[in-house]
N, C-alpha and C positions, 0 to 999 in steps of 0.2 A: 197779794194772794199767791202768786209765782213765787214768790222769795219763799216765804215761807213752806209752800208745797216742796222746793227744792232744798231748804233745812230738815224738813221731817223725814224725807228721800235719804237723807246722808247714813251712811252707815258709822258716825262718830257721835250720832246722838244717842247718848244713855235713856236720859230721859226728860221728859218737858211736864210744866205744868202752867196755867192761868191763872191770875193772880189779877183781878178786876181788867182793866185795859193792857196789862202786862203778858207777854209769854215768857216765863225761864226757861231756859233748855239747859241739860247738863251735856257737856261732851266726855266719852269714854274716855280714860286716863289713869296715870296714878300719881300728878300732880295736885296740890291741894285744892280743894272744892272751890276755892273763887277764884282761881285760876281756870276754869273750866263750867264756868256760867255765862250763857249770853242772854244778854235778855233785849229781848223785841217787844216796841211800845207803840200799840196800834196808834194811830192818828188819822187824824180827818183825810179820807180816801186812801186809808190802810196803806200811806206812804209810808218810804223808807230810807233814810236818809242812805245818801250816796257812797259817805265813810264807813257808814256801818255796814251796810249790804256786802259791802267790797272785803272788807275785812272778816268777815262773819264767810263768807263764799270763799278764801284765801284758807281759815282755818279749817273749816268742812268739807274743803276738795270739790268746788263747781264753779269756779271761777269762768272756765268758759262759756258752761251756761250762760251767768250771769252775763256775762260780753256779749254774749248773740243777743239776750234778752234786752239789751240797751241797744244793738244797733238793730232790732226790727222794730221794737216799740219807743222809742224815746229818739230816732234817727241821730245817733252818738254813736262816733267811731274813734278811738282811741288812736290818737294822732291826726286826726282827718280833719283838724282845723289848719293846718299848717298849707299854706299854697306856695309854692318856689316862689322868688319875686323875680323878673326877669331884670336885668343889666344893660 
């Protein structure tokens, strides 16, 4: 539900529609129409896959959200699995 509240937030979205378990969104453009459809496919606990989110948050401008949004909820830090090894 966060994901999505912060794609309808975007100011690149034209416009969206529902399509049974489907959302389309168009993003504002003057490339050709399926170059600027995303589309979001609810699933069991209206997850979202990790590529997608990412890539979808990259083309609509909230990428950092998105990054706070994974390390308060999901405790994921980009790079933070990495520990020095001592010598």
């Amino acid at each position: 539900m966060f994901f999505y509240q912060l794609v309808c937030a975007s100011d690149k979205v034209q416009a969206q529609e529902q399509i049974g378990n489907v959302i389309v969104i168009l993003v504002k453009g003057d490339s050709a129409v399926h170059k600027r459809l995303i589309y979001l496919r609810k699933t069991q606990g209206n997850a979202v896959l990790y590529m997608q989110a990412t890539a979808t948050a990259l083309r609509l401008g909230f990428l950092n959200e998105l990054m706070q949004w994974y390390v308060d909820n999901r405790n994921w830090k980009d790079g933070g699995y990495f520990v020095p090894q001592e010598n």
